[in-house]
N, C-alpha and C positions, 0 to 999 in steps of 0.2 A: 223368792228370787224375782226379781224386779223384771220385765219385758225387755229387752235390747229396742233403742228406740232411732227410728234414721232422718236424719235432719237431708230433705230435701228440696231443691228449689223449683217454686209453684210456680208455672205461667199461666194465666187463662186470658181469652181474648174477648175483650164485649164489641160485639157488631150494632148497631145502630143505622136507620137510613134516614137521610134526609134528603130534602130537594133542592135542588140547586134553583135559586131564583134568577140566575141569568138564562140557563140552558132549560131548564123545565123537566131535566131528566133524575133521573132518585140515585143517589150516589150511597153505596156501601163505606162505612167507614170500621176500619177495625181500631180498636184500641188495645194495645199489651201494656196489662200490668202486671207487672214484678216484685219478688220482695228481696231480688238483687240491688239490695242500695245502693253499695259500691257504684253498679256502671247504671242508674237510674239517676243519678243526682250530678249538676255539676259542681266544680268548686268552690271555695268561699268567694262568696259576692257576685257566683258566676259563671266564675274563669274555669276554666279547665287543667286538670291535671298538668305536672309534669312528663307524669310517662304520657300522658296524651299528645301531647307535644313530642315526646321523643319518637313516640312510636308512628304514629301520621308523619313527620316531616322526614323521614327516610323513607316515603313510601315512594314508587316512579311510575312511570307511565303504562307499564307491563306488570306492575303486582295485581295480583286476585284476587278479588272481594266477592262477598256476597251479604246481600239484604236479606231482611224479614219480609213478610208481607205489609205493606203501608198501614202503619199507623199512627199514623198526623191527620192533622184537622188544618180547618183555613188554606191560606195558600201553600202552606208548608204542602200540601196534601196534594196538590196536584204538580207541584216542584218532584218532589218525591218521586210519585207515579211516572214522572218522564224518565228516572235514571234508577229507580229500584231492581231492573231486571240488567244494569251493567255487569260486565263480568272484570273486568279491570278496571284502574284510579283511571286513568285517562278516557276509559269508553262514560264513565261516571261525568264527569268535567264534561264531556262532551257533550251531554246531552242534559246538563241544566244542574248537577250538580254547582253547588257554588264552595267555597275553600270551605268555608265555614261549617257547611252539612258533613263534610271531612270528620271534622272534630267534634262534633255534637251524635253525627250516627255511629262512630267509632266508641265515643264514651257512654252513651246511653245503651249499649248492646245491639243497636240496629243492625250494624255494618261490622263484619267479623273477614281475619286476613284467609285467603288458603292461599298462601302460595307467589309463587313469580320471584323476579327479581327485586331487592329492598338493597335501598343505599346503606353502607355499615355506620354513617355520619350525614346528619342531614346535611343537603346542598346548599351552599352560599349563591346569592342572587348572582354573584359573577360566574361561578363554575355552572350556573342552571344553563342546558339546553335545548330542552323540551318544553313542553307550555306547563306540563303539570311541575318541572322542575320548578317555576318559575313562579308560579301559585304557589307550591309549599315552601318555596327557601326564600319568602318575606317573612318568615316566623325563624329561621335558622340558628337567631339568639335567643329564643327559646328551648333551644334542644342540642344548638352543638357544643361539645364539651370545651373547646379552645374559646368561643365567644363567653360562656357561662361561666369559666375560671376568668378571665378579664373581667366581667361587670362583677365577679366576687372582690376581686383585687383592687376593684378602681372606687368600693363601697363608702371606702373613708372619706374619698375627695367628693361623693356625690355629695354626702352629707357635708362637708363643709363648706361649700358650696350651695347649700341652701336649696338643694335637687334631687335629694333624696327620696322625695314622696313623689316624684317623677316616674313614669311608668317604665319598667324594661326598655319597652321598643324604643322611646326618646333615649333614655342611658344607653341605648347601644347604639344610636346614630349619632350622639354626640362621640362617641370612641371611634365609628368610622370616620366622623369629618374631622378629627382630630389628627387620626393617622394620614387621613390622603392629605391634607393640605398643611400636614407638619405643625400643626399646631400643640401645647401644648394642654394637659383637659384643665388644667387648673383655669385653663383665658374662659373657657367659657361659663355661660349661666344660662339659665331655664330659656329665657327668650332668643339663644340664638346656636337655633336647632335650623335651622333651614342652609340648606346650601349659599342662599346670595347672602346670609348673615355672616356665616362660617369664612366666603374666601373674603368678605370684604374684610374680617379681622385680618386673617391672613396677610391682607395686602398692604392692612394698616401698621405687620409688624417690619414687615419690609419698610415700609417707607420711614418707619422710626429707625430703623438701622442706617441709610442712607443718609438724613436729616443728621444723625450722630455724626458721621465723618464729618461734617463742616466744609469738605472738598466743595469744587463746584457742582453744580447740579449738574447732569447732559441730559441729552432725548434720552439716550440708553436706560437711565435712570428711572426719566416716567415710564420708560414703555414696560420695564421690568413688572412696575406696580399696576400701571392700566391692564397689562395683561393677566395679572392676578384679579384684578375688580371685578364683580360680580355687575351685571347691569341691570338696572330697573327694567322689565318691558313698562315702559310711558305710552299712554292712550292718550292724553290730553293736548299732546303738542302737535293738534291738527294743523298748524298753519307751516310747520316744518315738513312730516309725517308724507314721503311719496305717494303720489297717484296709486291705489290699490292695496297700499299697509295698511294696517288696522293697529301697530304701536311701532314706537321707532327705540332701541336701545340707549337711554339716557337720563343719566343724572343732575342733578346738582349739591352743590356743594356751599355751602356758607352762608350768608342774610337770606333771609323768604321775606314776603310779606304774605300773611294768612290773609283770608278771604275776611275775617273781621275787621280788617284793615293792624294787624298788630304788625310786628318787627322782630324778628327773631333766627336766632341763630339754629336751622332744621336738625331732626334726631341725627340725619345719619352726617352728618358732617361730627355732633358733640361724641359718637360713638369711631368715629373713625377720624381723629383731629390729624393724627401723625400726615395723611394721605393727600389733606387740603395743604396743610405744613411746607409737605415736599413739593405741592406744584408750584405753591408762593413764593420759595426759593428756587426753582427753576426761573420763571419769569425774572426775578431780581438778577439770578445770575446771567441772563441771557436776554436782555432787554439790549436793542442794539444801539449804540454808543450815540446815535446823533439826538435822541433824547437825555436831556439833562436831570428829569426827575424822573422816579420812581414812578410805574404806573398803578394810580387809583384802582381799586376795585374792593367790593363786598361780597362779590358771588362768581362761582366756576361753572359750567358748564359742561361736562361730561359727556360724550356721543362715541358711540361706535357701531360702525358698521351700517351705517347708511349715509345717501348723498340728500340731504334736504333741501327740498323744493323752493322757488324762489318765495321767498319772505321777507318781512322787518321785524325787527324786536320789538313788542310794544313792553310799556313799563321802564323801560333804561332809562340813566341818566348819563351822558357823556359816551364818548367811544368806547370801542371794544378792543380787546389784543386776543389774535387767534392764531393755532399753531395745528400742524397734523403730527403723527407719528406710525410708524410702522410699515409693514410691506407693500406698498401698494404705487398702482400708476394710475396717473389722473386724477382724479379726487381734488382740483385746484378750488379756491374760491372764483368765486365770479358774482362781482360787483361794482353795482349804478351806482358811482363816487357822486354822479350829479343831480339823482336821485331825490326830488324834497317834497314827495307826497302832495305832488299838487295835481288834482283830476283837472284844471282848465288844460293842462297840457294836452289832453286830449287822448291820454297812455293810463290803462288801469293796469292793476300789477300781474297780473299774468301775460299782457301786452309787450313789459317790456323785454323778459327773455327771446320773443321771437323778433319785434321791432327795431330793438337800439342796442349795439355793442357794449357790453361787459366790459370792465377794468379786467384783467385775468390776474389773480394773485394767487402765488405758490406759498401753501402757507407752512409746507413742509419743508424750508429754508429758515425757518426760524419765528419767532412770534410777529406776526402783522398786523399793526396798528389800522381799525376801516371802521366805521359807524354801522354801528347795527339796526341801527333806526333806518338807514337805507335800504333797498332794496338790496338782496344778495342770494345766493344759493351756490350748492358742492355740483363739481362736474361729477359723472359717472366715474367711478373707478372701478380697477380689479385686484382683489388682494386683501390684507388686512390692516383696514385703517380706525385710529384712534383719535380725537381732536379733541381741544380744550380751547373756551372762548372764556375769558375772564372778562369782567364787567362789573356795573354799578346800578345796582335796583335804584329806579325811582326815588323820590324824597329819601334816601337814603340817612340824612341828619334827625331822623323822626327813630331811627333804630335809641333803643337803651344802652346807659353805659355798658354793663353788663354782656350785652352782647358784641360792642365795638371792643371792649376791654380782649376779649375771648378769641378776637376777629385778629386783632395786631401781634397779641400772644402768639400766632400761629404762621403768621408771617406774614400776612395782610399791609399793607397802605391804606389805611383809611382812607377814604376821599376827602379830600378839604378843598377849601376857595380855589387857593393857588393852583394845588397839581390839575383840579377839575380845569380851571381856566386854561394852565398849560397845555393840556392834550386833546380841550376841546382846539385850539388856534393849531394846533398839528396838522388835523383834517384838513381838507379844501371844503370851501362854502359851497353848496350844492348850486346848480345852476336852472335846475330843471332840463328840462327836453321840449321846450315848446318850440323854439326855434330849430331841433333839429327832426322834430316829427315833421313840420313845415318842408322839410327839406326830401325828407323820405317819399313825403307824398308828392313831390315835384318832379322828385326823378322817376317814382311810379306811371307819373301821367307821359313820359316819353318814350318811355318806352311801348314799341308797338306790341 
């Protein structure tokens, strides 16, 4: 008769000291090894279990843990050492644990449950109200059964869609920005996983709906879709950019010229055409009647939410046509119509906001024709304001067919000889300010 034989599981611990060469003092390190494989090893490539995910991400603030004695090496070891004597997830978090030692000391046998309170469904980032809620329910689709049945469901369209080898976490932010901003999953693809990619479609589905009616365009219209558009933060437009911002809220839309000096029609206009489409037919629709042609332009301008500092546009060619929209008071234009960049006058451009009176233009009465190459700037408002400046880059005949083809397709005026010459003789011919700084300073000198 053969011995009864008892398969048991062996821990032994190797201690080692070394010296720490910053501090100079001999550090004890313990190591446990195991011939538990299971919770010794992580998943393929890595990752971690299912159930590791199921079981951590219902963990809360108040459930009981307890550690082994440290045995990590490197920084892990003195990470460790700050939060191995926690008695809860949250006293853990607290004192250096990071999310991740969660799921690594849980699955490797470090860190074992006794007890507390446990979610029966891990927390969604919107139901989290606790810090530890908040750390564990960014893994939620991971582990919650309602999110795990949809990325099962939605598997077919990942894959035909060419997003299939896309990880979880992206497949399940594209099903969130799908549901919040009603889109549906088939519009999207791998590259447009970020929020200002997502409402800008959104906004582009809108505006192809609107552009379909053939009705006339109103503000209502733009404001519908400006209010969906997602906005660039832009750093670069220091010369607009208030005293104290570090970016101003603003796009553009249609011809660039790149810094190689080429011509072309930019990404986010060819990805969002419907949007450029609708403002083009605004203007057309709402160009006011004492102009005979169609106003020129290559490129839009987009701004929300700030009053930009007085400037000029440099790079234009010909006038500009500008309009506001949305809730707000004050916000007018204010612009030097007489304005011709000339320093003999004796006025540099920060001079002349405090020196010489403004044209005041309301440009939330409808699109207003003023040169942008002049001096100009937004008063202060309160509220929520939206503005579009449509315009003509520079050499603007230097652009490819290709892209003027693309440009008219969408509801564009090309600019040509005529309309340019048309809208430049609109304007008044600048007069300068030399004779009226003269004046300034005459009445300065009488006064006692």
């Amino acid at each position: 008769m053969k011995p009864r034989t008892t398969v048991r599981k062996v821990t032994t611990v190797k201690r080692n000291v070394k010296k720490d060469r910053h501090t100079g003092f001999s550090t004890v390190r313990a190591k446990v090894v195991s011939n538990d494989k299971t919770k010794q090893k992580l998943g393929k490539g890595g990752f971690y279990h299912d159930e590791t995910y199921k079981a951590v991400c219902c963990w809360t603030e108040g459930t009981r843990i307890q550690y082994v004695p440290n045995p990590k090496s490197g920084k892990s070891f003195f990470r460790y050492a700050k939060y191995e004597k926690a008695k809860t997830v949250g006293e853990a978090l607290a004192r250096g644990s990071l999310s991740l030692d969660l799921l690594f000391d849980y699955q490797t046998g470090k860190l074992t449950v006794k007890g507390g309170p446990i979610h029966k469904v891990p927390c969604t980032p919107e139901e989290a109200k606790t810090h530890t809620d908040r750390v564990l329910g960014k893994w939620y689709y991971r582990a919650h059964p309602d999110k795990l049945a949809q990325l099962h469901k939605a598997r077919a369209i990942f894959q035909a869609k060419s997003m299939g080898h896309m990880n979880m976490k992206n497949q399940a932010k594209a099903l969130d920005l799908s549901k919040k901003l009603n889109l549906k999953l088939e519009e999207f693809g791998e590259g447009m996983l970020s929020q200002l990619d997502a409402a800008r479609k959104s906004a582009d589905n809108v505006a192809k709906s609107l552009v379909q009616k053939k009705a006339r365009t109103t503000n209502a219209d733009v404001l519908k879709v400006l209010k969906k558009w997602a906005y660039h933060k832009n750093d670069v437009r220091i010369n607009v950019m208030p005293d104290g911002d570090k970016f101003v809220f603003s796009d553009t839309l249609g011809l660039v010229r790149t810094r190689d000096g080429r011509y072309m029609v930019n990404g986010i206009t060819e990805a969002s055409p419907n949007v450029f489409h609708l403002l083009q037919k605004w203007l057309r629709d709402n160009t006011p009647k004492e102009y005979r042609e169609a106003f020129p332009s290559t490129s839009i301008s987009l701004n929300y939410a700030y009053a930009a500092k007085t400037h000029r546009d440099k790079g234009n060619h010909g006038p500009s046509m500008g309009m506001a929209v949305g809730q707000f008071t004050g916000g007018k234009l204010r612009y030097w119509e007489h304005d011709n960049n000339d320093k003999r006058d004796g006025l540099e451009l920060d001079d002349l906001a405090q020196r010489v009176p403004p044209k005041i233009v309301d440009v939330s009465k409808g699109p207003k024709l003023f040169d942008g190459r002049r001096a100009h700037a937004v008063e202060a408002f309160k509220g929520s304001r939206y503005s579009l400046v449509f315009f003509s880059i520079g050499k603007y005949w230097r652009a490819p067919k290709p892209a003027e083809d693309f440009l008219t397709k969408y509801g564009a005026e090309f600019p040509a000889d005529k309309t340019m010459r048309y809208y430049l003789g609109q304007v008044r011919q600048p007069q300068g300010y030399k004779g009226f700084t003269k004046k300034i300073k005459k009445i300065a000198k009488s006064k006692p």
